[in-house]
Residue, then its C-alpha position, 0 to 999 in steps of 0.5 A: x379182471x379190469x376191463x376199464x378202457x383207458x383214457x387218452x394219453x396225456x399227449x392225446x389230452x394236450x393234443x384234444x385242447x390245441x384242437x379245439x382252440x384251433x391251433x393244431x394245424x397240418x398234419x397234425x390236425x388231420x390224424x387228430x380228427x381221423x381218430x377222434x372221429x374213430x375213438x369215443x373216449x379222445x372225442x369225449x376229452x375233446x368235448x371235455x376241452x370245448x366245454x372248458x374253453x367255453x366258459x372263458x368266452x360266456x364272461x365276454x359280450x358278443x359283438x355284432x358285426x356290420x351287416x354290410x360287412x357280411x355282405x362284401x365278405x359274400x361278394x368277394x367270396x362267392x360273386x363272379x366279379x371276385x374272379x377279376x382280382x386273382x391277386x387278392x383272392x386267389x392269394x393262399x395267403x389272404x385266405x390263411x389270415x381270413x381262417x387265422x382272423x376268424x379264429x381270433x375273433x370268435x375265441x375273443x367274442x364268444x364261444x358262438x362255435x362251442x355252443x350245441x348245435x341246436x343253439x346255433x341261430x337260424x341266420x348263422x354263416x359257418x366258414x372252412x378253410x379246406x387245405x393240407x400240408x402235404x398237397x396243393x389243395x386249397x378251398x374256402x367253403x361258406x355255409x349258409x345255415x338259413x338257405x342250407x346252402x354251401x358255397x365253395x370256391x376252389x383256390x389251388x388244386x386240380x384232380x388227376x386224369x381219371x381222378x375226382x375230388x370227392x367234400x366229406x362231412x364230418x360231424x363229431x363221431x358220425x361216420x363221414x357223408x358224402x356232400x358230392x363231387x367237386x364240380x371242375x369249376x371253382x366256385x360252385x354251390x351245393x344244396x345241402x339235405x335237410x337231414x344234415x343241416x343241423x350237424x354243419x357247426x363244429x364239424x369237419x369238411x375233408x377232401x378226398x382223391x377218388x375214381x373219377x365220379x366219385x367213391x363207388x363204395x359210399x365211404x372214402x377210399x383214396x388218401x384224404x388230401x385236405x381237411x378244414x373245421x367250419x367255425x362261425x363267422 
């Protein structure tokens, strides 16, 4: 009798390189990372993709940005005085060109998001644009690899009366881990454990609709409204 566990459909193959170049959005990419996270041998052809599409960029020179790029990027994001130009930044569309910007430039600089974890250098900013097709919510989260900070400015979207968004992450085939409780204002910080600072780059953060103050069992139990990948900036 053959045990052997097949290995991912030919779809599930096509499916596994679209996310990891970053293309696979929606729908789509939210049960992507649903059963990856769930399947060893789909996040095993993942991994198999990653490697593939790593070894086009290590024949690429890195490009450092500006130093005081970074830090205007920080101040609009993050800094109060953003809140004074709704226009802009609570536009959905400017943050959907920054999440598409940042993927063109790190698939043409570098494989900076396909490296190892333990690779990743000690001042990096990882950066999520948190939203799903079927909702309302919209988030842009900052992860400050240095600090073991999270930033988080909410865009779009409110929990129902008696109802809290709870962030999750999801770290290749790990079980998700709470990161808390959305606070009610929209831009917040989260200090992040030193157990996970490590397993931030590549992962996925995830919204979840929960009881007010959060899930009471410890993993999620309402629908997953929103997901996003970090991705180095």
């Amino acid at each position: 009798m053959n045990s052997r566990t097949p290995g991912p459909s030919h779809d599930d193959s096509l499916r596994a390189a679209e996310y990891a170049l970053g293309v696979l959005r929606g729908p789509a990419r939210e049960d992507f990372a649903r059963r990856a996270a769930q399947d060893p041998a789909l996040a095993a052809e993942l991994r198999a993709w990653e490697e593939h599409f790593s070894q086009f960029a290590e024949e690429v020179s890195p490009v450092v940005a500006p130093p005081q790029l970074r830090t205007r990027i920080e101040q609009r994001l993050f800094h109060s005085e953003a809140r004074a130009k709704p226009s802009l930044w609570n536009s959905l569309g400017f943050w959907r060109g920054l999440a598409t910007a940042s993927l063109v430039a790190v698939l043409a600089i570098g494989a900076w998001t396909l490296r190892p974890q333990n690779e990743v250098p000690a001042t990096s900013q990882l950066v999520a644009e948190v939203a799903g097709a079927a909702s309302q919510f919209r988030l842009v989260a900052l992860y400050d690899t240095a600090k073991g900070e999270l930033r988080l400015n909410r865009t779009a979207g409110t929990a129902a009366s008696g109802r809290s968004f709870e962030l999750w992450l999801i770290a290749g085939q790990d079980a998700p881990v709470s990161l808390g409780v959305l606070p009610a204002e929209t831009a917040s910080r989260i200090a992040v454990p030193d157990a996970l600072r490590s397993k931030f780059a590549g992962s996925v953060l995830a919204i979840s609709d929960e009881p007010e103050g959060g899930s009471p069992t410890g993993v999620a139990t309402g629908p997953v409204v929103a997901t996003g990948q970090l991705t180095q900036i």
